[in-house]
C-alpha positions in Angstrom: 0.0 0.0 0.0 1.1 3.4 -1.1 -0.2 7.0 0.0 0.0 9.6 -2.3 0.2 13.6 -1.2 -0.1 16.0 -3.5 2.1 19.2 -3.2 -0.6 21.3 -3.5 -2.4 20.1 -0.1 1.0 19.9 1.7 1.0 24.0 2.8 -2.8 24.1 3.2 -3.2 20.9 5.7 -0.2 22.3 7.4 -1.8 26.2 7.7 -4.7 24.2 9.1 -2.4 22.3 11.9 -0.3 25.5 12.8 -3.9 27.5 13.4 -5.1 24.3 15.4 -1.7 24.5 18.1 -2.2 28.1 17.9 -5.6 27.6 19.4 -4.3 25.4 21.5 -2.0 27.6 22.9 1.2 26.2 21.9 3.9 28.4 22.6 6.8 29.2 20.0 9.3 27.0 20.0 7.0 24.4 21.6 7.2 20.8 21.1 5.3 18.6 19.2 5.3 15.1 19.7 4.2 12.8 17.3 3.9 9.1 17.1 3.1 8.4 13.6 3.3 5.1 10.9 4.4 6.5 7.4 1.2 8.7 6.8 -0.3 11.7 5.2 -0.8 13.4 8.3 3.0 12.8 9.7 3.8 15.5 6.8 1.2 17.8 7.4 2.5 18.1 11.7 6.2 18.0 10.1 5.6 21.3 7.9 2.7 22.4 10.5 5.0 22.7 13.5 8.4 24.0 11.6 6.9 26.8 9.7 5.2 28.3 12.9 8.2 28.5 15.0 7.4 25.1 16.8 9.9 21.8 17.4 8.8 19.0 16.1 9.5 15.2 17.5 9.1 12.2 15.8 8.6 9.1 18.2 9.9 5.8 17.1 6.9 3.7 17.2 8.4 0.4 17.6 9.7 2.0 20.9 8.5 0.3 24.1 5.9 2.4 26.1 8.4 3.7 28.9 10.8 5.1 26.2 7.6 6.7 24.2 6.5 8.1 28.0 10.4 9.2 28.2 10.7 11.2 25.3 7.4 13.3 25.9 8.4 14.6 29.1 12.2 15.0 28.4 11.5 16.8 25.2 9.1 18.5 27.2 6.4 18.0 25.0 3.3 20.3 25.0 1.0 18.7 21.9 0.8 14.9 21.5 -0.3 13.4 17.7 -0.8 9.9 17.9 -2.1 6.9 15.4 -5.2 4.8 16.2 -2.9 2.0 15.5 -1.1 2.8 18.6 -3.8 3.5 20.9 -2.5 1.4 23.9 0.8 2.7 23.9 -0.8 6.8 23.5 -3.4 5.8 26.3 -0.4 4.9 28.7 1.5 8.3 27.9 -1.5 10.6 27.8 -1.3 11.5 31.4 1.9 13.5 30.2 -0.5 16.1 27.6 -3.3 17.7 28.7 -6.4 16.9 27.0 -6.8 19.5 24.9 -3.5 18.7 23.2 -3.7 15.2 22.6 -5.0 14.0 19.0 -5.6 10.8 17.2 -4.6 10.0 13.9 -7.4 7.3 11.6 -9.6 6.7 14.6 -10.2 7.6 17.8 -8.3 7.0 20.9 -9.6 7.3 24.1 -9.2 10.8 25.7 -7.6 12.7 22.2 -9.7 14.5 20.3 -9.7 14.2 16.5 -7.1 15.3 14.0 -9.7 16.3 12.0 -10.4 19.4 13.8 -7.5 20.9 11.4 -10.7 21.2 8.6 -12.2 23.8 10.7 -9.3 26.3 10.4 -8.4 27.9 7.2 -5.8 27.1 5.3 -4.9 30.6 3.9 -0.8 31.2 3.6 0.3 32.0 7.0 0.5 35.6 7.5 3.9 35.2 9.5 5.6 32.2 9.0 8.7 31.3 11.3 11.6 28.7 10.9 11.1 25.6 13.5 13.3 23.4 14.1 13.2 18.7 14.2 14.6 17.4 17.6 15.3 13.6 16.5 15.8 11.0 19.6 18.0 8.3 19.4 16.3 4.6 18.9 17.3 4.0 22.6 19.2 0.7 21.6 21.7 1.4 24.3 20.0 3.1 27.5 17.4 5.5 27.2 16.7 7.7 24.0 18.9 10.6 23.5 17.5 14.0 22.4 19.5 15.7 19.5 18.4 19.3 20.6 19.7 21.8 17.8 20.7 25.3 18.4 17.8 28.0 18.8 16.9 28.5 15.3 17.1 32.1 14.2 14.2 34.6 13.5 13.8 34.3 10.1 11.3 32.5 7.4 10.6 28.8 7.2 12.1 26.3 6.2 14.3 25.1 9.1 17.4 24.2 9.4 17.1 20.4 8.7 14.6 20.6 6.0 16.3 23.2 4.2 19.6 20.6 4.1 17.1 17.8 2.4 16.1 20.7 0.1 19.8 22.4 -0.8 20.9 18.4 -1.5 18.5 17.7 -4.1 18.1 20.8 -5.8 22.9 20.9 -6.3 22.2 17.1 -7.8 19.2 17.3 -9.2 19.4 20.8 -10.6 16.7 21.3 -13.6 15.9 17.3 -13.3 14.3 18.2 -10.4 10.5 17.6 -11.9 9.2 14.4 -10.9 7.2 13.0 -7.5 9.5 11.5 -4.4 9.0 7.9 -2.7 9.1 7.4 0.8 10.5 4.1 1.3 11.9 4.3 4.9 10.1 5.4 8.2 9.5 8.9 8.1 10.7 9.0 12.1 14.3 8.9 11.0 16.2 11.9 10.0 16.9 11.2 6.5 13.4 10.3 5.0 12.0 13.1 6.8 14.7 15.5 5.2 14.5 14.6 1.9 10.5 14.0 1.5 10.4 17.6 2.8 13.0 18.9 0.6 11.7 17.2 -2.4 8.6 18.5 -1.4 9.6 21.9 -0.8 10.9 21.8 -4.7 7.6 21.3 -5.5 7.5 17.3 -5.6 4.6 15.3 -4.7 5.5 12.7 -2.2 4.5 8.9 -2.7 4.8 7.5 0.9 5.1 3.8 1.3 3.5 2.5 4.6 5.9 -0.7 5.2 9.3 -2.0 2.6 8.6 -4.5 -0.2 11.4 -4.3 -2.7 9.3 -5.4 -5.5 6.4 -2.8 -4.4 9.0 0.0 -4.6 9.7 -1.2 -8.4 6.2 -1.0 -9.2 5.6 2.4 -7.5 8.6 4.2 -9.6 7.4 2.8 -12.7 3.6 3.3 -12.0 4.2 7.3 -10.3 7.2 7.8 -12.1 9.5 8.7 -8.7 12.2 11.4 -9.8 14.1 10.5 -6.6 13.6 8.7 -3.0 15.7 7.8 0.2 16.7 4.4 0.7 19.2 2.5 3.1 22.0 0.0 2.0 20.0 -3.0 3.3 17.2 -1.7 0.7 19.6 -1.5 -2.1 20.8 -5.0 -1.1 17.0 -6.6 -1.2 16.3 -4.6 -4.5 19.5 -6.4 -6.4 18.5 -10.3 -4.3 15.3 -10.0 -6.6 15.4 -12.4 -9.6 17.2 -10.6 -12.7 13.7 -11.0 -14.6 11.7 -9.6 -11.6 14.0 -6.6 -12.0 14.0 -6.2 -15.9 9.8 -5.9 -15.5 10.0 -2.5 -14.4 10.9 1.1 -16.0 13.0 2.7 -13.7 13.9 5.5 -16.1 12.4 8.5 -14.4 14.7 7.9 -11.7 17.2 10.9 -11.5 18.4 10.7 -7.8 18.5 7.8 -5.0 20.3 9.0 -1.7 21.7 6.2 0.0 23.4 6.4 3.7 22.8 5.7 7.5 25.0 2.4 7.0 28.2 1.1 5.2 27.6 0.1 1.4 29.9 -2.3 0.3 31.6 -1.7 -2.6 30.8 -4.4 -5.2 26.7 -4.0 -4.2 27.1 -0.7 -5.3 28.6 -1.3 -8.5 26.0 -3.6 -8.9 23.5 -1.0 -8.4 25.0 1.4 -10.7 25.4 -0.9 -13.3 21.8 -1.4 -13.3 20.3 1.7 -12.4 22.6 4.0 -13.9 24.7 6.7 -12.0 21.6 8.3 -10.1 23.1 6.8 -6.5 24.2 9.6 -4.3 25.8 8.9 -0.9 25.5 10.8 2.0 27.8 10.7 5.1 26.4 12.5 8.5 23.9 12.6 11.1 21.0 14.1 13.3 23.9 15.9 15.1 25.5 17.6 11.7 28.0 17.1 9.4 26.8 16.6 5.8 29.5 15.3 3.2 28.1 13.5 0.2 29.7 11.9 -3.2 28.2 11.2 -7.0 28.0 8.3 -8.7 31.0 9.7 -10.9 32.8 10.6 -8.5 32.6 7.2 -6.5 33.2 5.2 -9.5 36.9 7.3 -9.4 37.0 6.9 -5.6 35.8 3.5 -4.8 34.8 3.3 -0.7 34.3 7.1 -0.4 31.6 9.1 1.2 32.7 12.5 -0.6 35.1 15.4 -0.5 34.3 17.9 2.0 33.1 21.5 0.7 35.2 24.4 0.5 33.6 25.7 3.3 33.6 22.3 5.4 36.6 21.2 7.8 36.9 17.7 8.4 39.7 16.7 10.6 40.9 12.4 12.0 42.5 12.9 15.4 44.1 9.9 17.1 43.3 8.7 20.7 46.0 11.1 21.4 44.9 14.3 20.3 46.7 14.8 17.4 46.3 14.8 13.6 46.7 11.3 11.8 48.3 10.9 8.8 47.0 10.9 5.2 45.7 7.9 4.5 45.7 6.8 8.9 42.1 6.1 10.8 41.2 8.1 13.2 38.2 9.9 15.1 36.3 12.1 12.3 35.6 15.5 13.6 33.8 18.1 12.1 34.4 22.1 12.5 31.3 23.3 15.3 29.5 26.4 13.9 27.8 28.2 15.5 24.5 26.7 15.4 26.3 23.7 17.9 23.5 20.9 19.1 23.8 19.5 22.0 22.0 16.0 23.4 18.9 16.9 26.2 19.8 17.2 30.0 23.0 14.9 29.2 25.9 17.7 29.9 28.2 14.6 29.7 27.2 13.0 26.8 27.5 16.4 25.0 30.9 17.1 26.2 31.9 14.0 25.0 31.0 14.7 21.9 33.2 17.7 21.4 36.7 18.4 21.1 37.5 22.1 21.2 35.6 23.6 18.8 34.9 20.3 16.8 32.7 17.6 17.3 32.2 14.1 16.1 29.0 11.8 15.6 31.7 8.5 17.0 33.1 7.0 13.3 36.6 6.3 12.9 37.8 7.0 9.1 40.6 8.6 7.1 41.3 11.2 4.5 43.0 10.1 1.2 45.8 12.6 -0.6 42.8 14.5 -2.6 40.9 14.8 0.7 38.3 12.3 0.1 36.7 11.0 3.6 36.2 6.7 3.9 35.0 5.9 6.3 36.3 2.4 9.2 33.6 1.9 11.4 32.0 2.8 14.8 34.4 3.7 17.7 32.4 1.8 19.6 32.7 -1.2 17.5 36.2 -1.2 16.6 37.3 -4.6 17.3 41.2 -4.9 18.9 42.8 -7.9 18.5 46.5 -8.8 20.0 46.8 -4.9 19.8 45.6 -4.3 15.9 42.7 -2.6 15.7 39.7 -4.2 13.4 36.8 -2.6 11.6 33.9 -4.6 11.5 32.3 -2.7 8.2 35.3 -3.7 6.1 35.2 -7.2 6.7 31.0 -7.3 6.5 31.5 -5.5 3.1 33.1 -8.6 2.3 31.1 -11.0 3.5 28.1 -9.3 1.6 29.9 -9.4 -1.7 29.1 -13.5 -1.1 26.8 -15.1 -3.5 25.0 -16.8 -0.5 24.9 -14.0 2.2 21.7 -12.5 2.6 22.6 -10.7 5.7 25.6 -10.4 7.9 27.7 -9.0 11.0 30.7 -8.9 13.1 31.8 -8.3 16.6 33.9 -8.9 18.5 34.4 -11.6 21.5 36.6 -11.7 24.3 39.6 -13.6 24.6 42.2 -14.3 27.0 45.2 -14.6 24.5 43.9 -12.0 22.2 42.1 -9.9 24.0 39.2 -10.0 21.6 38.4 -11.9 18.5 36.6 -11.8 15.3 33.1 -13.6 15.3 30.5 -13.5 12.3 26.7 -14.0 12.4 25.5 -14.6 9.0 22.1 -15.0 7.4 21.8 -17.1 4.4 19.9 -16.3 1.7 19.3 -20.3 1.4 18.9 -22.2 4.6 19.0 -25.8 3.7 22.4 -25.8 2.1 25.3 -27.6 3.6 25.8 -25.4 6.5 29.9 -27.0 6.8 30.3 -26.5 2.6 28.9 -23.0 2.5 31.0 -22.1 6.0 33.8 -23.5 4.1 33.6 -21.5 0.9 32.9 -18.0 3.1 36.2 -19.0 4.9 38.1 -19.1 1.7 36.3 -16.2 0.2 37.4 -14.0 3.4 41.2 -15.4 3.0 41.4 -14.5 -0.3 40.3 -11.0 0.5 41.1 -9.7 3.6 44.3 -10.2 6.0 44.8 -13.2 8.2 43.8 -11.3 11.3 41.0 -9.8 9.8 39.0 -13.4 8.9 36.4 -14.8 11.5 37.3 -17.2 13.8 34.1 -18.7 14.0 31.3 -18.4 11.6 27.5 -18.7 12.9 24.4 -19.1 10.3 21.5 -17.7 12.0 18.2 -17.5 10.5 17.2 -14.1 10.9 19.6 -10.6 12.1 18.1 -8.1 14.1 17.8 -4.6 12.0 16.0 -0.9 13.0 14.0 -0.1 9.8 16.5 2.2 8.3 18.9 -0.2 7.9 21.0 -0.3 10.6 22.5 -3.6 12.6 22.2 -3.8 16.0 25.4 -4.5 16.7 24.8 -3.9 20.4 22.1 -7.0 20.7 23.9 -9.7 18.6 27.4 -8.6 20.5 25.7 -9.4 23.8 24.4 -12.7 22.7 27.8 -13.6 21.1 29.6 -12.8 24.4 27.6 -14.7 26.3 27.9 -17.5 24.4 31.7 -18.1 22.9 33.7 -15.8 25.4 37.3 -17.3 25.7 37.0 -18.7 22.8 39.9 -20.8 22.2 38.8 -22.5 18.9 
């Protein structure tokens, strides 16, 4: 199933929301929560909130109830917008949101009034529009949620600051192939969907929002809508080239002019594979909720196999060792970025912030390097750098190889303690065929890891599992398959 928003209704069902919080009382720079599924309506609060000086918060929905319940009082949340398809989890948060600012989404909840109150305000222009701002929490995969809270935005017009990125990306690629609707393909809670439907949409784009992933679905929606550009995550790209060759060839894919592609490592043979097929419309794009924004062309890739992008003339990117000081061309080391002066900080976690920062630079925790022309790759995670007898290990390089297997569907590393080592090197893998010969197939990944990556960089031990645990925009989680590995083959001695 696929909703389709016209441009056109965008401003006017937003107009209508801004006048609704203005009755309500909702202060400038107010929050507004929202726990949404991909939907008209998450649009409509989106543009709603930021061009009437208000914050708006997406809420994971997949979160547990206590995390929802944290992040509406820490983001100190004075409107509530919640799905009828969540009802239980709004019911047990409501207590946070007076009354009158709690409202359901495609039915009624108990104690919310209806979102369709918006039709009884008009949905004339604005008469003084104000830039917002999005504060984004963390999934919560490792302790509770974490608030990105961005600087005070300035008195000025709409859009914000985050939007405005989404926008100024597709209009330098795109230029005057910018005609042409945008598909939703990811959850609209994260970042990146939300910054480039809006951006597309502020170009004048309608947006095609797809409630739930189906690779072949998103096929048929390009071809059928004729998509000029979309937002997808490696793990999508990686499910769109596992479809059968002739499953692929059904479909005209021609009007696509742009697919942004980030949040996660790409490994470098599925991307050719993708550009081979679809043409050199893939753009990459390094950075996060906190900042940063480096991003690389097709072209340019194909020249610079691995990289995110160059920084821009006016971007500073710097790798600092454990020590402090600059590494080396062509050395990993902490990425920082130069802090401007709109600097973000994570809510009521000093700490955290601070730890964040270096100076007057700050880093979103990836270890990488810059090459002699000052292109950025990137290693891995700090926080999942494996060491090993002293050498340290990135993870992303040696999944990149696994996934370049013919009968990998999914796959990760950690590492595992060890009392001779330290740590060593453990792979979970998902198979895109579970009845093979599980002691062939571990066999032939063996020898197709030796023949590609450094003794000390192969797994010592090589686990078929039948599913891996991923968030919806791609992402492993690393944290949750580490834990189940340690507990499991710590000292390994095989």
């Amino acid at each position: 199933m696929a909703i389709k928003v016209n441009n056109s209704s965008i401003q006017k069902n937003a107009n209508q929301f801004a006048r609704l919080l203005d009755a309500a009382d909702v202060p400038t720079r107010g929050v507004v929560a929202a726990l949404l599924p991909n939907c008209s309506e998450f649009v409509y609060c989106l543009r709603g909130a930021t061009w009437s000086g208000r914050t708006f918060t997406p809420v994971n929905w997949h979160l547990k109830p206590m995390d929802v319940a944290y992040i509406i009082e820490n983001s100190e949340a004075r409107v509530f917008v919640a799905h009828a398809d969540f009802s239980e989890v709004a019911q047990s948060v409501a207590h946070l949101i007076p009354p009158e600012a709690r409202f359901s989404v495609g039915g009624d909840i108990p104690g919310f009034r209806s979102f369709d109150e918006c039709l009884g305000y008009s949905d004339d222009e604005l008469s003084q529009p104000l830039a917002g701002s999005i504060m984004m929490y963390t999934s919560g995969t490792t302790g509770r949620p974490k608030g990105v809270k961005p600087a005070t935005p300035k008195v000025e017009p709409p859009p914000c600051m985050a939007t405005k990125a989404g926008l100024m990306m597709l209009s330098s690629y795109l230029k005057d192939n910018a005609e042409g609707p945008h598909l939703v393909a990811a959850p609209l809670y994260h970042a990146a969907p939300i910054t480039y439907a809006e951006g597309a949409a502020l170009l004048g784009s309608d947006v095609v929002i797809m409630e739930k992933w189906d690779a072949e679905e998103f096929l048929r929606l390009v071809e059928k809508e004729t998509i000029c550009s979309t937002f997808l995550v490696p793990t999508h790209i990686v499910r769109l080239l596992q479809l059968p060759e002739e499953t692929r060839a059904k479909y005209d894919l021609s009007s696509l002019k742009f697919i942004c592609h980030g949040a996660a490592p790409i490994s470098k043979a599925v991307k050719r594979r993708a550009i081979d097929w679809l043409g050199p419309v893939l753009f990459e794009f390094y950075g996060g909720t906190e900042g940063g924004g480096i991003s690389i062309s097709s072209t340019e890739w194909l020249d610079h196999p691995g990289s995110v992008g160059k920084p821009r003339p006016d971007q500073a990117v710097y790798i600092i060792g454990d020590d402090g000081s600059p590494c080396a061309t062509g050395s990993p080391g902490t990425i920082y970025f130069q802090a401007n002066e709109n600097r973000f900080e994570y809510k009521d976690d000093p700490q955290k912030t601070a730890s964040a920062y270096r100076d007057d630079k700050y880093t979103l925790g990836d270890m990488g390097y810059l090459d002699e022309e000052g292109y950025l790759y990137i290693c891995d995670r700090q926080a999942d750098t494996i060491i090993s007898g002293g050498v340290n290990i990135f993870p992303a390089e040696i999944e990149a190889v696994l996934q370049e297997h013919p009968a990998v569907r999914d796959c990760c590393v950690v590492g595992v303690k060890d009392d001779e080592w330290g740590e060593k090197v453990f792979s979970a893998i998902q198979l895109l065929d579970n009845t093979v010969d599980a002691d062939a197939i571990r066999q032939d990944i063996e020898q197709h890891c030796r023949a590609q990556l450094a003794g000390f960089q192969v797994p010592r031990k090589f686990v078929f599992e039948l599913t891996l645990p991923r968030t919806e925009t791609g992402k492993i989680k690393r944290g949750e398959i580490r834990d189940q590995y340690r507990s499991l083959y710590n000292t390994y001695s095989g």
